[in-house]
FILO-203733 format. One line per field, with one value per atom (N, C-alpha, C, O): residue number from 0; x, z negated, y negated; atom name. Coordinates in nm, 4 decimals, decimal comma. Atoms other than C-alpha are relative to their C-alpha. Layout:
BEGIN
pos: (NUM/...)
u: (X/...)
w: (Z/...)
v: (Y/...)
site: (CA/...)
//
This chain:
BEGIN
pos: (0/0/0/0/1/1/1/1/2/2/2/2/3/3/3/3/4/4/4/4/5/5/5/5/6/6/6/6/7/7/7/7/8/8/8/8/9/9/9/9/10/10/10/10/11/11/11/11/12/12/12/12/13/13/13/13/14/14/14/14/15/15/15/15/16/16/16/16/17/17/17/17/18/18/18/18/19/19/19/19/20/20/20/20/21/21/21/21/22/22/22/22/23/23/23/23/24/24/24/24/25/25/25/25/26/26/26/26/27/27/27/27/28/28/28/28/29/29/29/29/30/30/30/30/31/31/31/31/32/32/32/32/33/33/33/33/34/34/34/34/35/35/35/35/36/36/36/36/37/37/37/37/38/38/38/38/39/39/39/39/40/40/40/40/41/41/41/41/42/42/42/42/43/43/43/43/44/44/44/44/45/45/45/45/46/46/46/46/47/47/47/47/48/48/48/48/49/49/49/49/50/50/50/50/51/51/51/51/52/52/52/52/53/53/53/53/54/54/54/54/55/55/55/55/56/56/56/56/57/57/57/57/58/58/58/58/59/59/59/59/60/60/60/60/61/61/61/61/62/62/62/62/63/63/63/63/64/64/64/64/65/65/65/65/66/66/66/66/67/67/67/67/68/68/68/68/69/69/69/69/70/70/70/70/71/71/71/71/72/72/72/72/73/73/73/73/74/74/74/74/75/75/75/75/76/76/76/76/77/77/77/77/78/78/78/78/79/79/79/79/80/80/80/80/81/81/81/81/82/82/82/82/83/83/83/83)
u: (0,0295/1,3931/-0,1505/-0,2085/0,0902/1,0805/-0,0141/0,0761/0,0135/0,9180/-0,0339/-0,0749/-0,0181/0,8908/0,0007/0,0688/0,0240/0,7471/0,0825/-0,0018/-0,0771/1,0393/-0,0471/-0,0574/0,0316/0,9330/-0,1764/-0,2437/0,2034/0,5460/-0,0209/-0,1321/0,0464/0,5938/-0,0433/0,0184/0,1315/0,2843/-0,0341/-0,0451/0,0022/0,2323/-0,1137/-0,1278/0,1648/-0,1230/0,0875/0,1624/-0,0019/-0,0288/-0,1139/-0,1780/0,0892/-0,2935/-0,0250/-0,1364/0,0738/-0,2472/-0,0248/-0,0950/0,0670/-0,3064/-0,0520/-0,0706/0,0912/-0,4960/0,0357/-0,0682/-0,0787/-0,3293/0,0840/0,1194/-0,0775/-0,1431/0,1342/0,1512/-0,1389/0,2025/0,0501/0,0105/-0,1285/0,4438/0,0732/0,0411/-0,1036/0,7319/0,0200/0,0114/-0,0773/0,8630/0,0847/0,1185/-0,1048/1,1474/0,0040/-0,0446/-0,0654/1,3188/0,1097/0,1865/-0,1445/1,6143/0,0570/0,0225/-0,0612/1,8057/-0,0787/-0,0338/0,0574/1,5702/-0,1307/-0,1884/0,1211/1,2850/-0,1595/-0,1706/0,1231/0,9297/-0,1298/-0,1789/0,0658/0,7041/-0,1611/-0,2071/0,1463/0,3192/-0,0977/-0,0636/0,0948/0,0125/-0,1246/-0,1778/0,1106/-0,3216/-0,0478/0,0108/0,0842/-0,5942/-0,0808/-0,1138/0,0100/-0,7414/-0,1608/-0,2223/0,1590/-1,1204/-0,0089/-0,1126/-0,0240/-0,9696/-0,0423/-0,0627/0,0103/-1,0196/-0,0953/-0,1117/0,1320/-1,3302/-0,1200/-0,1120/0,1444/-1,6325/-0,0340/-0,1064/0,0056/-1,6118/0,1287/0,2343/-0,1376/-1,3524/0,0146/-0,0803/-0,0082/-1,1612/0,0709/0,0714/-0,1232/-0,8912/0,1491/0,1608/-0,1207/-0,5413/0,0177/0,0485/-0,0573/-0,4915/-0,1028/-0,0801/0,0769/-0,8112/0,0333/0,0295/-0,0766/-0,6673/0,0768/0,1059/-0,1801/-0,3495/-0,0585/-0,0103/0,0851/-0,5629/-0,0718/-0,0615/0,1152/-0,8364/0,1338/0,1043/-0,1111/-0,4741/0,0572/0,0477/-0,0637/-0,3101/-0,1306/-0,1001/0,0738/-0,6370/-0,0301/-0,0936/0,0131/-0,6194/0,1131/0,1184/-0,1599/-0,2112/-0,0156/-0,0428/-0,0256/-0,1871/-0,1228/-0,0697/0,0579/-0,4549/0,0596/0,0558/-0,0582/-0,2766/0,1458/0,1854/-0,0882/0,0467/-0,0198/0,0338/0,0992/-0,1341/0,0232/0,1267/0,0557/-0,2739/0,1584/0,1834/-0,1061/0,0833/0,0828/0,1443/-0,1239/0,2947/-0,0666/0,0147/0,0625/0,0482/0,0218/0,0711/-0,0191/0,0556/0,1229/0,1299/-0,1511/0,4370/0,0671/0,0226/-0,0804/0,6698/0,1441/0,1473/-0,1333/1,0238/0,0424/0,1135/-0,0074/1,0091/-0,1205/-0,1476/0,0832/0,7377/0,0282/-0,0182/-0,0331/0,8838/0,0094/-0,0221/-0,0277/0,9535/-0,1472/-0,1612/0,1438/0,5938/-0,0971/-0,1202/0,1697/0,2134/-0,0376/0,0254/0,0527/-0,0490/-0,1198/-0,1212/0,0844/-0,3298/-0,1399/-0,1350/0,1231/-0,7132/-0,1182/-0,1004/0,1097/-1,0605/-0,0229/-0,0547/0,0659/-1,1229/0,2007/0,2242/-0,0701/-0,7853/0,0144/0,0702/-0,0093/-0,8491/-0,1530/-0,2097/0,1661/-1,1951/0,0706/0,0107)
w: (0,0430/-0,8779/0,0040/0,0677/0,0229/-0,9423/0,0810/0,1235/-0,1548/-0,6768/-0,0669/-0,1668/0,0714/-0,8156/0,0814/0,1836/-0,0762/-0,7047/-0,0334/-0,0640/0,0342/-0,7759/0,0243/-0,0633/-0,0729/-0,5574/0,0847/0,1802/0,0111/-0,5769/0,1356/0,1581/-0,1438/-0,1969/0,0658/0,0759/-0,0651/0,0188/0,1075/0,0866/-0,1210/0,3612/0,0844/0,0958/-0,0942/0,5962/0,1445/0,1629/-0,1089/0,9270/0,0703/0,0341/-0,0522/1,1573/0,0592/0,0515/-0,1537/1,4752/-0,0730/0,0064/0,0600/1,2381/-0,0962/-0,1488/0,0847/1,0049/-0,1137/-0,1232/0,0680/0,7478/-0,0948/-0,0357/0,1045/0,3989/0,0101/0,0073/0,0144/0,4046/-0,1313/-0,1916/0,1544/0,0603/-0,0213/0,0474/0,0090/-0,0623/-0,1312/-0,2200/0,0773/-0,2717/0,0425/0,1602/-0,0174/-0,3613/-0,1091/-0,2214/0,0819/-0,4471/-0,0347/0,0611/0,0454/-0,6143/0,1512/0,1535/-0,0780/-0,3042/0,1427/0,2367/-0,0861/-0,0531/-0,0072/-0,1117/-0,0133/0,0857/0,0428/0,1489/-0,0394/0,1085/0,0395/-0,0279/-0,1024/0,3636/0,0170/0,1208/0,0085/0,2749/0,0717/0,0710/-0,0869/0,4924/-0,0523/-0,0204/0,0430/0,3177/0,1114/0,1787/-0,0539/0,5368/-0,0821/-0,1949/0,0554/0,5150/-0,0167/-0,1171/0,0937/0,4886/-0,1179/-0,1840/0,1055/0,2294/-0,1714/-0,2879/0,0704/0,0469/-0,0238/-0,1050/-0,0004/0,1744/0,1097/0,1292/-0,1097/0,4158/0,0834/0,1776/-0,0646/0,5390/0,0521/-0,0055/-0,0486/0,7386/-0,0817/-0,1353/0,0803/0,5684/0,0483/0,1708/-0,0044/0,5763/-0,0117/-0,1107/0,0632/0,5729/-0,1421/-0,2111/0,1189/0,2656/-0,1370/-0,2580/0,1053/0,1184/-0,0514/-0,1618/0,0566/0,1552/-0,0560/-0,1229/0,0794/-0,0063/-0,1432/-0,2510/0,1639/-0,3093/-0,0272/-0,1468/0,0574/-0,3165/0,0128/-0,0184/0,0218/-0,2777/-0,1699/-0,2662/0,1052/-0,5570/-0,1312/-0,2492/0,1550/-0,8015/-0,0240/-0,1223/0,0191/-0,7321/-0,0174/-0,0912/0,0481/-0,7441/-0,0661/-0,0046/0,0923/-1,0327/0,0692/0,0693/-0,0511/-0,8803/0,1297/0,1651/-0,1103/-0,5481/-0,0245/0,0538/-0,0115/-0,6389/-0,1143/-0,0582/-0,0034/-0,8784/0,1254/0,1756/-0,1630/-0,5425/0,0812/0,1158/-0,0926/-0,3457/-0,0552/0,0174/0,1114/-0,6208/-0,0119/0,0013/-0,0422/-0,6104/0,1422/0,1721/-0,1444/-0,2691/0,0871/0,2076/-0,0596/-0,2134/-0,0265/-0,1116/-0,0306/-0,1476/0,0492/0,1471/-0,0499/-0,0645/0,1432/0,2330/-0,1191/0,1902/0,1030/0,1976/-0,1178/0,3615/0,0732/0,1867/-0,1244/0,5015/-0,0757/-0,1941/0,0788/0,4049/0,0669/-0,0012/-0,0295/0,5743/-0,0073/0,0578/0,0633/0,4162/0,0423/0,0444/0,0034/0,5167/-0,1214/-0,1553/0,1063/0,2356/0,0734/0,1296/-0,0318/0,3362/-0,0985/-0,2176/0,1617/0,1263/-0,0770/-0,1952/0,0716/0,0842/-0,0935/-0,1534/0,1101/-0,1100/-0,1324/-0,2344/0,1593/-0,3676/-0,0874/-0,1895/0,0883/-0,4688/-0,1081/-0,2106)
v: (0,1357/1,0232/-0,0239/0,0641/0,0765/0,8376/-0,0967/-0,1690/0,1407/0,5937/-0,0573/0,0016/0,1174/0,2508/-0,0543/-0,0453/0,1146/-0,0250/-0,1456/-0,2299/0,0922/-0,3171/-0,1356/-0,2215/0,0825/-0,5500/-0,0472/-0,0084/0,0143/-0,7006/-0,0807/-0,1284/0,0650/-0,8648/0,0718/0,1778/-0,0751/-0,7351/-0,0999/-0,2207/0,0753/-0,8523/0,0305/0,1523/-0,0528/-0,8301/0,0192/-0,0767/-0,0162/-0,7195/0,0132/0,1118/0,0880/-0,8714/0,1037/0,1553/-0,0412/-0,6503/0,1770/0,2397/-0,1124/-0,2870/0,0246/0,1343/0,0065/-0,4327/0,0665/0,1318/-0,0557/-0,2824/-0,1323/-0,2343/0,0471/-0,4442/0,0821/0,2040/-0,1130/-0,3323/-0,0005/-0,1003/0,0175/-0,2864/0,1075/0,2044/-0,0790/-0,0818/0,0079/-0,0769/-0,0966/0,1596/0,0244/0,0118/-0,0721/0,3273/0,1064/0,1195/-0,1235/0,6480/-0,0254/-0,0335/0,0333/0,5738/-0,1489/-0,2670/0,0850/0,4004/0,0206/-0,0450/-0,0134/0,5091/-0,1059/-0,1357/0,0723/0,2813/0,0736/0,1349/-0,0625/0,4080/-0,1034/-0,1939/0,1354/0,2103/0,0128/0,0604/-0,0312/0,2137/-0,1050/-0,2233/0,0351/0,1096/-0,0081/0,0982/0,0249/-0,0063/-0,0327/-0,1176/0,0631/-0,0306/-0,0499/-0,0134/0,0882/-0,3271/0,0631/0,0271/0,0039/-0,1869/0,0917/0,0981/-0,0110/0,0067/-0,1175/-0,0836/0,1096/-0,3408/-0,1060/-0,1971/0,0898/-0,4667/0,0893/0,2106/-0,0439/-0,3651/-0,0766/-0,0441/0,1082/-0,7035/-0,0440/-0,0179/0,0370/-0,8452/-0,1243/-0,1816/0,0970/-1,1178/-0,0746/-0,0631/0,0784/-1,3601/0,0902/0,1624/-0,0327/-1,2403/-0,0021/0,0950/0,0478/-1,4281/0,0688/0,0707/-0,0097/-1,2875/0,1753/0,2295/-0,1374/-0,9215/-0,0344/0,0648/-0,0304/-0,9975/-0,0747/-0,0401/-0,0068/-1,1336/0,1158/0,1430/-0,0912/-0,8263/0,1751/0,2905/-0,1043/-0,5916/-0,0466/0,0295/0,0469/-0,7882/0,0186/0,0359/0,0248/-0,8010/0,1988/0,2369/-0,1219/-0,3697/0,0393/0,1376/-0,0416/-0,3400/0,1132/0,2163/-0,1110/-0,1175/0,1347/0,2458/-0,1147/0,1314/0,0189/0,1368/-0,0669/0,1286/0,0276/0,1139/-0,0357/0,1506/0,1738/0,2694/-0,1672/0,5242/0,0383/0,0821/-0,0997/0,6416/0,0335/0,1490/0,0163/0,5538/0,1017/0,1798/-0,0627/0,7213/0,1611/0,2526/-0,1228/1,0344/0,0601/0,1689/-0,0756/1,1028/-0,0125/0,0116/0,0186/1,0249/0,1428/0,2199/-0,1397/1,3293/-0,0009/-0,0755/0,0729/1,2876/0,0761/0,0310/-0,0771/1,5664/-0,0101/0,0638/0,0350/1,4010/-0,1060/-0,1167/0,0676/1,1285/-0,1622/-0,1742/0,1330/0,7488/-0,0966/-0,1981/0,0429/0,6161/0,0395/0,1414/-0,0731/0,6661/-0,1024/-0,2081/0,0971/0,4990/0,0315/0,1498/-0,0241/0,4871/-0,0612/-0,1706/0,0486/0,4537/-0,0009/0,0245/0,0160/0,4076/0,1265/0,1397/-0,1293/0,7676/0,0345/0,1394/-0,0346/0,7644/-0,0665/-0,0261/0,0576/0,4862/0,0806/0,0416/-0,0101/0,6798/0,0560/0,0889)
site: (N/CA/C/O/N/CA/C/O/N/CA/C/O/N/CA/C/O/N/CA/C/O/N/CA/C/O/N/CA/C/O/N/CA/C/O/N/CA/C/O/N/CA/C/O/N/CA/C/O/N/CA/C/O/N/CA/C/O/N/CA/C/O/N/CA/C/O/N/CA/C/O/N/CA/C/O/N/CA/C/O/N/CA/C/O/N/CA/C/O/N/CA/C/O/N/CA/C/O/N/CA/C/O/N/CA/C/O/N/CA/C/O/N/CA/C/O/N/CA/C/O/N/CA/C/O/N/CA/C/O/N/CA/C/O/N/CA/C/O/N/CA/C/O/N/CA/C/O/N/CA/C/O/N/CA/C/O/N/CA/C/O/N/CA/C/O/N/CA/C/O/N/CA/C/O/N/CA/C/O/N/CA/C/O/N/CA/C/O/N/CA/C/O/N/CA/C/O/N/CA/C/O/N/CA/C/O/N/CA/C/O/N/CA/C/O/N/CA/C/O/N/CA/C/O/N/CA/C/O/N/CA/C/O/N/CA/C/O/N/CA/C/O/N/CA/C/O/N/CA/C/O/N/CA/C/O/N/CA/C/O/N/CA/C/O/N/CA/C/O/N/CA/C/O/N/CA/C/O/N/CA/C/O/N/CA/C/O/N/CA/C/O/N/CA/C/O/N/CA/C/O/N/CA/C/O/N/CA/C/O/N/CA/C/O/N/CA/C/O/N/CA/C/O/N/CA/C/O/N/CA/C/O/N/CA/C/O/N/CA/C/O/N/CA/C/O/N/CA/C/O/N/CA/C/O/N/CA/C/O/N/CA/C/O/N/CA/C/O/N/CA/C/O/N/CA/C/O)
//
């Protein structure tokens, strides 16, 4: 199967700093981890990551879908040196 992003809800988790969102493999869930200076250099707002994730979407969900593997496991986290 093909991982596919269905579902465009994306959440900041505060205490690892980190954007969370999901994929799937067919019926399987795949559980991805943006760090957040992935997104900035500056610290921000919660709310301002989950806008500067959302105005890059389509390039992170690329990167996520590249480096997904089904025999690696259902959790990635993604950092800056993977959106270059």
């Amino acid at each position: 199967m093909t991982l596919t992003f269905p579902n465009a809800s994306r959440s900041f988790d505060d205490v690892r700093n980190v954007v969370r969102f999901t994929g799937y493999d067919g019926m399987f869930e795949v559980r991805f981890h943006l760090d957040a200076a992935a997104l900035s250099a500056v610290r921000l707002s919660a709310s301002d990551y989950l806008r500067a994730f959302d105005a890059a979407r389509s390039s992170i969900y690329r990167v996520a879908t590249k480096l997904y593997h089904p025999k690696r496991g259902r959790t990635y986290t993604l950092s800056a040196a993977n959106l270059r």
